[in-house]
C-alpha positions in Angstrom: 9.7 17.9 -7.6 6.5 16.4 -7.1 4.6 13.3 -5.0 2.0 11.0 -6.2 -0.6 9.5 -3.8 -1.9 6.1 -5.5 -5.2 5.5 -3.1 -7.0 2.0 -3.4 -10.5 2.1 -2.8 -13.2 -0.2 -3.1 -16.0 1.7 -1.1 -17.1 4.7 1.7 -16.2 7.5 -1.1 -17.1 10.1 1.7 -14.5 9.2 3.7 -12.1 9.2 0.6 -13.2 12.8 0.5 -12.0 13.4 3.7 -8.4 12.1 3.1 -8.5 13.5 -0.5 -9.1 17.3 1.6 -6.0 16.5 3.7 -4.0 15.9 0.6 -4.5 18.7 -2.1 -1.2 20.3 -2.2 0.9 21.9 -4.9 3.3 19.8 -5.1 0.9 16.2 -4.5 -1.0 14.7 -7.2 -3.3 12.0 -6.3 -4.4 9.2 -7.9 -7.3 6.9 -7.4 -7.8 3.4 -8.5 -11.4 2.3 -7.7 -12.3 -1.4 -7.5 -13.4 -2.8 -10.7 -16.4 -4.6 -8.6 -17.4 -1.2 -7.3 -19.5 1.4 -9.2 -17.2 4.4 -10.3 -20.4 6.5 -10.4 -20.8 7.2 -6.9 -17.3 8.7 -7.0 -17.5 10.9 -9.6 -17.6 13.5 -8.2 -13.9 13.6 -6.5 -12.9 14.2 -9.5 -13.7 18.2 -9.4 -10.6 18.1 -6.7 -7.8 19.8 -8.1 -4.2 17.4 -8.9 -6.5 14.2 -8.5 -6.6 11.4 -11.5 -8.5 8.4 -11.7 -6.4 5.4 -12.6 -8.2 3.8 -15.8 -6.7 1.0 -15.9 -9.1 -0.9 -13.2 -8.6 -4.4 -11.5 -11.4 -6.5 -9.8 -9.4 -6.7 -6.3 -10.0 -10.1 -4.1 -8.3 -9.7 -0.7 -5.1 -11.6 -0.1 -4.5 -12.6 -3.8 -2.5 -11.2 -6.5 -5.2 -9.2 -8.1 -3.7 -6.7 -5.2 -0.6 -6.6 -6.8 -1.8 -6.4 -10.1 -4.2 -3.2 -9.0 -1.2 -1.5 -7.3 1.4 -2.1 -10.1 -0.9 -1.5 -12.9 -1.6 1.7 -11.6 2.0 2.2 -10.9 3.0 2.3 -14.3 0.3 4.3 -15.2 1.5 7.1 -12.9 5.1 6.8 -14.5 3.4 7.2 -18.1 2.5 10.7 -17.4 6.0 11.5 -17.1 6.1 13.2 -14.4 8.7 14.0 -11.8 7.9 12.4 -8.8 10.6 11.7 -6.3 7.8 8.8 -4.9 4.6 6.9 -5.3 3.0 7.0 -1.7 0.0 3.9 -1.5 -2.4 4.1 0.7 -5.7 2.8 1.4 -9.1 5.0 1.3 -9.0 3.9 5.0 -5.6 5.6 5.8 -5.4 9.4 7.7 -3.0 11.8 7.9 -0.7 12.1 10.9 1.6 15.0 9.8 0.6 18.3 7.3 1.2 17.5 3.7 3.6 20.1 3.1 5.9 18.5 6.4 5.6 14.9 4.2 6.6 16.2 1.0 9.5 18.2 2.6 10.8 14.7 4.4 10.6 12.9 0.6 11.7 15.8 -1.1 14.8 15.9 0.7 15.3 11.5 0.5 14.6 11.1 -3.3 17.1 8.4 -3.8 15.4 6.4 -0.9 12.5 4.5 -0.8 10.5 3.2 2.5 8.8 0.2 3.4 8.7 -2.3 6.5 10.6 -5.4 5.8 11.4 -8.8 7.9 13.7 -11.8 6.7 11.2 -14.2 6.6 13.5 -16.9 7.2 14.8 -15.7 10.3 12.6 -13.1 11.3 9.1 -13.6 10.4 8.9 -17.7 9.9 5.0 -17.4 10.4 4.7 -16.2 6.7 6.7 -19.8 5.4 3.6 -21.0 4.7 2.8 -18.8 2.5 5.5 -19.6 0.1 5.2 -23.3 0.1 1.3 -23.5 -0.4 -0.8 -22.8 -3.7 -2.9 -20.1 -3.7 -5.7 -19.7 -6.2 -7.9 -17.3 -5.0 -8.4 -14.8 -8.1 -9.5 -17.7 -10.0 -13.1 -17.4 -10.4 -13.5 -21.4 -10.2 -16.7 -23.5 -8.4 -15.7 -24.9 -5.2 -13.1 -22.5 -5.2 -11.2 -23.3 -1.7 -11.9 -26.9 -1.8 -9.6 -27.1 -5.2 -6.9 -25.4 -3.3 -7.3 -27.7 -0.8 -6.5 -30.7 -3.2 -3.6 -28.9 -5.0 -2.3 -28.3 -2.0 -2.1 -32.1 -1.1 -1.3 -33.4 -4.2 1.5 -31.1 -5.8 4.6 -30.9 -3.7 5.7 -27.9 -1.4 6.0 -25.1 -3.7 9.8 -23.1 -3.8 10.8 -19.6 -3.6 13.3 -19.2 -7.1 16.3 -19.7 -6.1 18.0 -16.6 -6.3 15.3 -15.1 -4.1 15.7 -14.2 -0.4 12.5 -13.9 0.9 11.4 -10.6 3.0 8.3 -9.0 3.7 6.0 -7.0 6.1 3.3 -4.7 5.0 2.1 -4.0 1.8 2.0 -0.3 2.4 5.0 1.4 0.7 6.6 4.8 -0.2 8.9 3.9 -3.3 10.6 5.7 -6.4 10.7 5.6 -9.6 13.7 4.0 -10.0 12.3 1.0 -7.9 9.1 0.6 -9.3 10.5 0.4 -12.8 12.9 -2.4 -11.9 10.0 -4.3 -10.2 8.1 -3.8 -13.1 10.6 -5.1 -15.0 11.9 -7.7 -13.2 8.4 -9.6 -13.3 8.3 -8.9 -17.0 11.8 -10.7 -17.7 11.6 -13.3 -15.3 8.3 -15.6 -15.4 9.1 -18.3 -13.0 9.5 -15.1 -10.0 6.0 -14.2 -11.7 4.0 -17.4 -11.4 5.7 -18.0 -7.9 4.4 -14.7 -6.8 1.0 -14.7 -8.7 0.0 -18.0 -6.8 1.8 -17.3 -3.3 -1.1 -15.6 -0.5 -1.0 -12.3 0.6 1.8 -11.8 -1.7 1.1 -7.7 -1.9 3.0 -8.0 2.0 6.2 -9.8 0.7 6.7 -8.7 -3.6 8.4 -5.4 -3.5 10.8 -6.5 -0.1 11.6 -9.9 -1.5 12.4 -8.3 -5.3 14.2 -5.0 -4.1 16.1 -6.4 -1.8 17.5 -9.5 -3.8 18.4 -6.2 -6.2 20.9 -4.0 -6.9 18.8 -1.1 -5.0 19.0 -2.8 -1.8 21.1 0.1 -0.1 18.1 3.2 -1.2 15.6 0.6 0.5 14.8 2.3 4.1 13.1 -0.4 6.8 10.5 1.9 7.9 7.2 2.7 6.0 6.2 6.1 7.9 2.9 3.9 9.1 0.9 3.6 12.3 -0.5 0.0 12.0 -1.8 -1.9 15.1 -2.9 -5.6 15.0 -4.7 -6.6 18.3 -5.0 -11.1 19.1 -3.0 -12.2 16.1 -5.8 -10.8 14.0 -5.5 -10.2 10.0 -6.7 -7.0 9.5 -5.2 -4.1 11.6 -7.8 -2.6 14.6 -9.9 0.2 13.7 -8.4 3.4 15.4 -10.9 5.2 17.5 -10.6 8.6 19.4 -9.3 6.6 22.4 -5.6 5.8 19.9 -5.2 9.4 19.7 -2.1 10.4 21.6 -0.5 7.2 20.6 -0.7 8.6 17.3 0.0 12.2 17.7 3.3 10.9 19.4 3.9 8.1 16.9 6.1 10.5 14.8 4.7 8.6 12.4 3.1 10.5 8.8 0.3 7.8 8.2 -2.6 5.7 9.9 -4.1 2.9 9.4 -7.1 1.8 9.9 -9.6 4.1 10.6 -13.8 4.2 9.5 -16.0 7.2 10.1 -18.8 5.0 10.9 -17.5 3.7 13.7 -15.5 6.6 14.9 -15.1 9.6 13.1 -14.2 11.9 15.9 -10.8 10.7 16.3 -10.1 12.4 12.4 -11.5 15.6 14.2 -8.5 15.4 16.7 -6.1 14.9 14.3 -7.3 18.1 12.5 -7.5 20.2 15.3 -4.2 19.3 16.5 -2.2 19.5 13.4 -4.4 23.0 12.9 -2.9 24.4 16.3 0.1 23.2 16.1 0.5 25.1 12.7 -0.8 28.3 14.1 1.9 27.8 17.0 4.4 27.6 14.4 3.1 30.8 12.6 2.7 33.2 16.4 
């Protein structure tokens, strides 16, 4: 059995370095896609690291729109095309950390291969602040003049859009541990069913609310874990997480949690010293 790491990135390849370090394992492949914006030059040289693949298939990624999902899933299926036995496809961000060893994470998925893990709300009963999401137009990939006013206009002309009927809508965070099995039928699913598509391709921040709302309106619903492993933190309604500074250390080290989010080595990078050192001497305790 093995696990594949799919890592988006768009900058800071140095601190991509860092994670990639943490990662190298022999049973973990990792694999890379690199903004299509961004110049893969100044990340060549990752590619020395043993088990790590650069996704070719490359997307030009604008925040909060579909091109997100397109990125993640495009590379998805690239992973699958190797043929490979992975239990999982692990994404993560070039800003995520490590809060556990590699080996402890691979033994925890190893052991759950039928399951797959992500955070997931109703949103009709739980999270209602992302209903607007589903009844506005979004056209933020489209590389248009006057882009936002144009939305504006659609939005106040066309009627309130609606999720396809036989959808449930759920959602949370984008950041997911999934199998095979699951991708596949997402994958699928949007191929054979192009009113789902369009709904999703136009609906913002859709990457937080595709794989909950298809999986579980599926026959997988029951392998589908409500938990995605992750130590996110939003501070004043804000819509990126807080960057995670040395100060956020023991709430993480007692999270329990395997992965981190946000964290950036120019603003803090001794708090991914103390995560080191501690996972370090905690695995020497283990070994006395």
């Amino acid at each position: 059995m093995r696990l594949a790491h799919l890592i988006l990135v768009h900058n800071n390849p140095a601190q991509l370095e860092r994670l990639l370090k943490k990662m190298i394992y022999s049973c973990s492949d990792v694999y890379i896609h690199i903004d299509k914006k961004t110049d893969l030059a100044q990340f060549e040289y990752l590619k020395s690291y043993p088990n790590t693949y650069f996704i070719q298939n490359r997307t030009s990624v604008r925040w909060g729109n579909y091109s997100m999902v397109d990125a993640t899933l495009k590379s998805m299926e690239e992973i699958l095309e190797t043929q490979r036995a992975y239990t999982h496809i692990n994404l993560l961000s070039g800003q995520d950390y490590l809060l556990k060893r590699i080996d402890e994470i691979e033994a925890f998925y190893f052991s759950n291969s039928d399951k797959s893990y992500m955070a997931y709300l109703s949103i009709n009963e739980e999270w209602q602040d992302a209903k607007k999401r589903l009844i506005k137009y979004n056209i933020g990939d489209l590389s248009i003049p006057f882009n936002f006013w144009v939305q504006l206009i659609v939005n106040a002309v066309l009627p309130k859009r609606k999720t396809p009927s036989d959808l449930e809508p759920y959602g949370r965070s984008q950041w997911v541990t999934i199998t095979p099995v699951c991708i596949k039928y997402v994958l699928d699913y949007l191929k054979e069913n192009q009113e789902a598509y369009r709904f999703f391709k136009w609906t913002w921040a859709v990457d937080e609310i595709i794989f909950q709302t298809i999986l579980l309106n599926s026959p997988l619903k029951e392998t589908i874990v409500n938990e995605n492993k992750r130590y996110i933190k939003f501070e004043n309604n804000e819509l990126n997480p807080k960057i995670l500074k040395s100060s956020d250390a023991e709430n993480l080290l007692n999270s329990n949690k395997f992965f981190a989010r946000k964290f950036s080595l120019q603003e803090d990078s001794q708090i991914l010293d103390i995560l080191d050192n501690t996972l370090e001497l905690k695995q020497q305790t283990q070994h006395q």
